[in-house]
N, C-alpha and C positions, 0 to 999 in steps of 0.2 A: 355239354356232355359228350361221350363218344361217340362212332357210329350206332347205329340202331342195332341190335341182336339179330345175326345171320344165323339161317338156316343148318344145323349143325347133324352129321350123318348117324353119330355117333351116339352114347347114351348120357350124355351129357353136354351143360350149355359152357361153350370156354370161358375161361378166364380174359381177361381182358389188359392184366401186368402181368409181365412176365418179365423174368430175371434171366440173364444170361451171364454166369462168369466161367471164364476160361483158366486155361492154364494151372499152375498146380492149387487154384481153389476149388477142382473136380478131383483133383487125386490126393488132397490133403489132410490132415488130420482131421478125423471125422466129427471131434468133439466141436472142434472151431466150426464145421460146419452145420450143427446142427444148433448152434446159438446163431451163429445166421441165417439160418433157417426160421428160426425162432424170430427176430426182428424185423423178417419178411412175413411173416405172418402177421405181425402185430401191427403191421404198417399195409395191410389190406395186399400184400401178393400172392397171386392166385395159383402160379404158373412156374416151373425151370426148365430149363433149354438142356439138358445133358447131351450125350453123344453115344453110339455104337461104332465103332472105326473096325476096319478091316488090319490094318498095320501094328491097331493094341492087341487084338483077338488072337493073331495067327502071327507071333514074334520070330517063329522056325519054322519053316515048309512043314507044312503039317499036323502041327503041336498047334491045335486050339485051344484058347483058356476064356477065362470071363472077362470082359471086358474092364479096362483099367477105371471106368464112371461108373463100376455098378456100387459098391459102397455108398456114392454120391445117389444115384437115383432110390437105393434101399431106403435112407435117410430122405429122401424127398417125397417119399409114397408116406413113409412112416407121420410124418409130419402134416399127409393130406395133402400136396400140391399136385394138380394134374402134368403132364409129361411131355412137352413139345419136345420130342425127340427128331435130333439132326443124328442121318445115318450117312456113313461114307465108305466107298467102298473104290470107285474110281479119281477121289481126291484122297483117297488115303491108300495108296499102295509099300506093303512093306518096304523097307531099303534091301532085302536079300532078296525080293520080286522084281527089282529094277534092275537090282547088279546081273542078274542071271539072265535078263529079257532086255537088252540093251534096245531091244527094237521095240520095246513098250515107251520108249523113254520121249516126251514130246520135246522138240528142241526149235531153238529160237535161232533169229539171224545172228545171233552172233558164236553159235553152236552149243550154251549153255542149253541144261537141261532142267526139266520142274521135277523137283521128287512130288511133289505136292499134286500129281497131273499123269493119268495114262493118257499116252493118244489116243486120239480116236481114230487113227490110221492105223494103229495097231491090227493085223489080222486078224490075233487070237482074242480082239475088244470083246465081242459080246457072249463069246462061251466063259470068258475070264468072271466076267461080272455077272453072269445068272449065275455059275457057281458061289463065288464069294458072298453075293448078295443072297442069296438062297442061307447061306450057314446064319448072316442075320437075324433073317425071318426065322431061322430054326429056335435060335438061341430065345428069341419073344414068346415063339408057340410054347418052349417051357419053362415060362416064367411068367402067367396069367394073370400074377400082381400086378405086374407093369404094364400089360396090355390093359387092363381092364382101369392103370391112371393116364393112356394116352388119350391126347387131345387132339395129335397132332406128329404126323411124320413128316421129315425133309427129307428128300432126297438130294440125292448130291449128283449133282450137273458139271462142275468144274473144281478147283480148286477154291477152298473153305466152303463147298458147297455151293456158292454162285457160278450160275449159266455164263463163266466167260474162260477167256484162254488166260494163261497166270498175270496176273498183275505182277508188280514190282514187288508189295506188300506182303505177296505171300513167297518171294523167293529166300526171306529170311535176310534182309540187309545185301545181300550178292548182287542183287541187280542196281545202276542208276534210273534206271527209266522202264516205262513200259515197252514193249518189243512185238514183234509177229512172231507167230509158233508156226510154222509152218515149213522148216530147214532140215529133218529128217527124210530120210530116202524114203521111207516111206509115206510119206506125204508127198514129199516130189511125183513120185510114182504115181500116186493117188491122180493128182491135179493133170498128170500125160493121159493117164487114161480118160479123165472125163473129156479134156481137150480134145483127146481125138473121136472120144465118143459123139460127141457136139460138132466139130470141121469134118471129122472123117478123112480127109487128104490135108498135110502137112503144106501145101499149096494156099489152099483156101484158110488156111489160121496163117499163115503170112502174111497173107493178103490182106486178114483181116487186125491185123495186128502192127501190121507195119513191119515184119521182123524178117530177117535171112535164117532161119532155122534149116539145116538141110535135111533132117530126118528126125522123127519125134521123141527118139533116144537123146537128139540135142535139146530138145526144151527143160528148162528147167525154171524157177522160180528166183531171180537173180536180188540182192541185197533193197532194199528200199531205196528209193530215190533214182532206179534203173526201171525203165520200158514201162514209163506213165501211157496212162489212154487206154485205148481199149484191150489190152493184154491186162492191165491192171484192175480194168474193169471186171472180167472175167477171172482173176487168182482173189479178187473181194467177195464176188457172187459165189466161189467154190470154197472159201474162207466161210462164210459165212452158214452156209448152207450145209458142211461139214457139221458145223455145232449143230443148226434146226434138227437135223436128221437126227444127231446123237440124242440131244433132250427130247425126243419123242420117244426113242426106241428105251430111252431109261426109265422114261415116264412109265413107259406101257410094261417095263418090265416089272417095274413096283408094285404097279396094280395087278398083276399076276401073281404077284406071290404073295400079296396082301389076303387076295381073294385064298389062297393056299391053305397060309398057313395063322390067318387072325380071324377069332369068331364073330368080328362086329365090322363095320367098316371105320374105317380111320381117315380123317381128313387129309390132304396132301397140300403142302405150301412150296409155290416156286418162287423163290427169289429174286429180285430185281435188281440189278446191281447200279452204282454209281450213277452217269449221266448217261441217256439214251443217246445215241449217238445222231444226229438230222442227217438229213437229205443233205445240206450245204458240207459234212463232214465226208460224207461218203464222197461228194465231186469233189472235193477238195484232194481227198485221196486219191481218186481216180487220174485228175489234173498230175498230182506231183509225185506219186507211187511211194507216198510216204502218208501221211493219216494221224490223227488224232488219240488220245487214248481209249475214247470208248471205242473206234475204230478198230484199235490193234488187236485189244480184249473183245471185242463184237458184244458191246451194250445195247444187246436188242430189245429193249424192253416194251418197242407193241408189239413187236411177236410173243413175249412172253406172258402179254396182257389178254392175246387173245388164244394163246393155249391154254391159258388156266379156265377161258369161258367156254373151249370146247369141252377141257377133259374134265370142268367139274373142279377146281382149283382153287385156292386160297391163294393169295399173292403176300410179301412180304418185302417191304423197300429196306435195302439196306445201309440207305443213307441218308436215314431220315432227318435229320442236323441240316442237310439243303433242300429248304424251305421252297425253294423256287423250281428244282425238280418234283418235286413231292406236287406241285401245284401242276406241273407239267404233266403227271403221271393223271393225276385227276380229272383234269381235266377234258383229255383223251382218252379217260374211262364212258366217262361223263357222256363226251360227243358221237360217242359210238356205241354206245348202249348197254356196256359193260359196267355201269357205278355199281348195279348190283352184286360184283366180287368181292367178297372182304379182304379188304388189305392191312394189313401188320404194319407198322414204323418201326424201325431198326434202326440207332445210332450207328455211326460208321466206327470202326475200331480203335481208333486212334482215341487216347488217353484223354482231352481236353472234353471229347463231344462226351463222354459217358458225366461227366462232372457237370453238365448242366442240366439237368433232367426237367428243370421247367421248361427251358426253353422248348426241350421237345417234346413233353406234354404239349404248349400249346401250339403245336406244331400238330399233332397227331388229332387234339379235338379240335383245330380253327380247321382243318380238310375233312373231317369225320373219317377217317380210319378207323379201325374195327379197334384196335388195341396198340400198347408200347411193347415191344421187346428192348430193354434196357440191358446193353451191354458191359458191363463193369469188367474191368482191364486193370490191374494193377494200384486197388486201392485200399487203405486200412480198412478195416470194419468198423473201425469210429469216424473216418470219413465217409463211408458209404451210408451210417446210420442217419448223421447229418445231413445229406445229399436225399436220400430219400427220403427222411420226413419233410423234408420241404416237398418234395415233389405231391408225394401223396395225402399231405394232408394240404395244401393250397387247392 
């Protein structure tokens, strides 16, 4: 059986399947979606994943409209499924908010940019996002239907809503490989000042770094595979701790406007992404001034394990297809006193892993996770009928 039934803040006990499909089966013909709607029913799912995005809502500086998923979620209330709603607001910034704010734009070592991603070195970050993020919450406080079928808000930390810097995956086929974000002046900038905040004399970070720097206007953060050691050490620790800082101040801003502007409280889920990055990844990085994937993306997942047990949290792994992370994750819940967080399983997005849903059922009750969030990516509705009556009735 599943995990055991978690404490739930809200006026109802969650579901425990949950459907998630993207792409245009959220903006499609409604009648197609409401015979799948209908087959989720029938085959015991309790739960859908829709979305609020900032870049569907406000298409023209200005002109807000309703969201391009609300058809989809009208149809998913109307049919009785409770609401695991993913909001985005700093992974979904319009393209006429990028072109006009080039210094919002986060960029990588090779000067490519994320649409998919504000920096968080942006100046204007967090008055941007209590605004935007506030029109959200506005848009829910007048539509009490929908508040009153959530089970469940995401917030959005990164790009597709996971706590890391853009993956490959989500640059839209542009990118080979995953990369470091952090090649913006404005991040450069960022990383001079804490360095001098921390040496204070351009002297004593030479010294400490091994480097000829002649003044702090020279420092800069130079390609991968340049000035390993303890300079690399320190652009890792201010890498990293960039993100800590952002997912807290986002964290805390949700819970602000939740308290605003929703008559009940709503559970919050943080995302876990991919592989946690070890101890041996980080010196590795540190050794070669080059790093790993979860590295480059900062897959911090026991910081993420033990924010959700400070702020009150629901966790949600999104790779739940690797059986051997998922045990990773568990079992450093486990050791540290945290098993008590409900944790979601999430197939990863990739088309193969949604196609076996046994295997990730037994994947989600052999670790006892609270529940499945089932991904479906690009498949008929007579193979998906197929695919989940195996799933859910084995």
């Amino acid at each position: 059986m599943l995990a055991q039934s978690a404490a739930h803040s809200g006026n109802m006990t969650p579901g425990r399947c949950c459907i998630s499909e993207i792409g245009p089966y959220l903006t499609g013909d409604l009648g197609l979606v409401r015979k799948r709607f209908k087959m989720y029913q029938e085959l015991g799912v309790e739960m859908v994943r829709p979305s609020l995005a900032w870049r569907d809502m406000e298409k023209n500086p200005g002109e807000w409209s309703d969201p391009a998923d609300l058809g989809y979620i009208e149809a998913a209330i109307d049919a009785g499924f409770q609401i695991k709603l993913n909001m985005g607001t700093t992974c979904a910034p319009p393209g006429w908010y990028l072109d006009a704010h080039p210094d919002a734009r986060i960029v990588n070592e090779n000067g490519s940019y994320s649409r998919n991603l504000i920096s968080p070195w942006y100046a204007g970050l967090h008055q941007l996002l209590e605004e935007k993020t506030e029109r959200l919450f506005q848009f829910l406080s007048k539509h009490p239907e929908v508040v009153e079928h959530l089970a469940f808000i995401d917030p959005d930390f990164g790009p597709a809503s996971e706590p890391i810097y853009p993956a490959a995956w989500t640059m839209g086929g542009s990118a080979k490989g995953d990369t470091y974000w952090c090649y913006g002046e404005n991040a450069q900038s960022d990383f001079r000042n804490k360095m001098k905040a921390k040496y204070s004399d351009i002297d004593k970070a030479n010294a400490a770094w091994k480097t000829t720097f002649a003044n702090w206007d020279d420092v800069r953060i130079p390609k991968p595979g340049a000035q390993p050691g303890p300079f690399w050490a320190d652009m890792l620790t201010w890498y990293r701790d960039t993100k800590r800082d952002f997912i807290l101040w986002q964290l805390h801003d949700y819970q602000r406007l939740m308290a605003k502007y929703l008559p009940k409280p709503i559970e919050m889920i943080i995302y876990v992404p991919g592989r946690d990055y070890t101890e041996s990844d980080w010196d590795k990085a540190v050794a070669t001034a080059v790093g790993t994937s979860p590295i480059k993306l900062m897959c911090d997942s026991r910081f993420l394990i033990q924010t959700a047990a400070k702020e009150h949290c629901w966790l949600q792994y999104t790779a739940s297809n690797n059986e051997a992370e998922v045990k990773h994750l568990c079992d450093y819940m486990r050791d540290l006193g945290y098993a008590g967080i409900p944790m979601w399983g999430e197939n990863a997005g990739m088309n193969p892993m949604g196609e076996r849903p046994l295997d990730l059922a037994n994947i989600v009750v052999e670790n006892r996770l609270y529940g499945l969030d089932l991904l479906i990516r690009a498949l008929s509705s007579r193979r998906t009928r197929l695919l989940l009556t195996r799933f859910f009735r084995n």
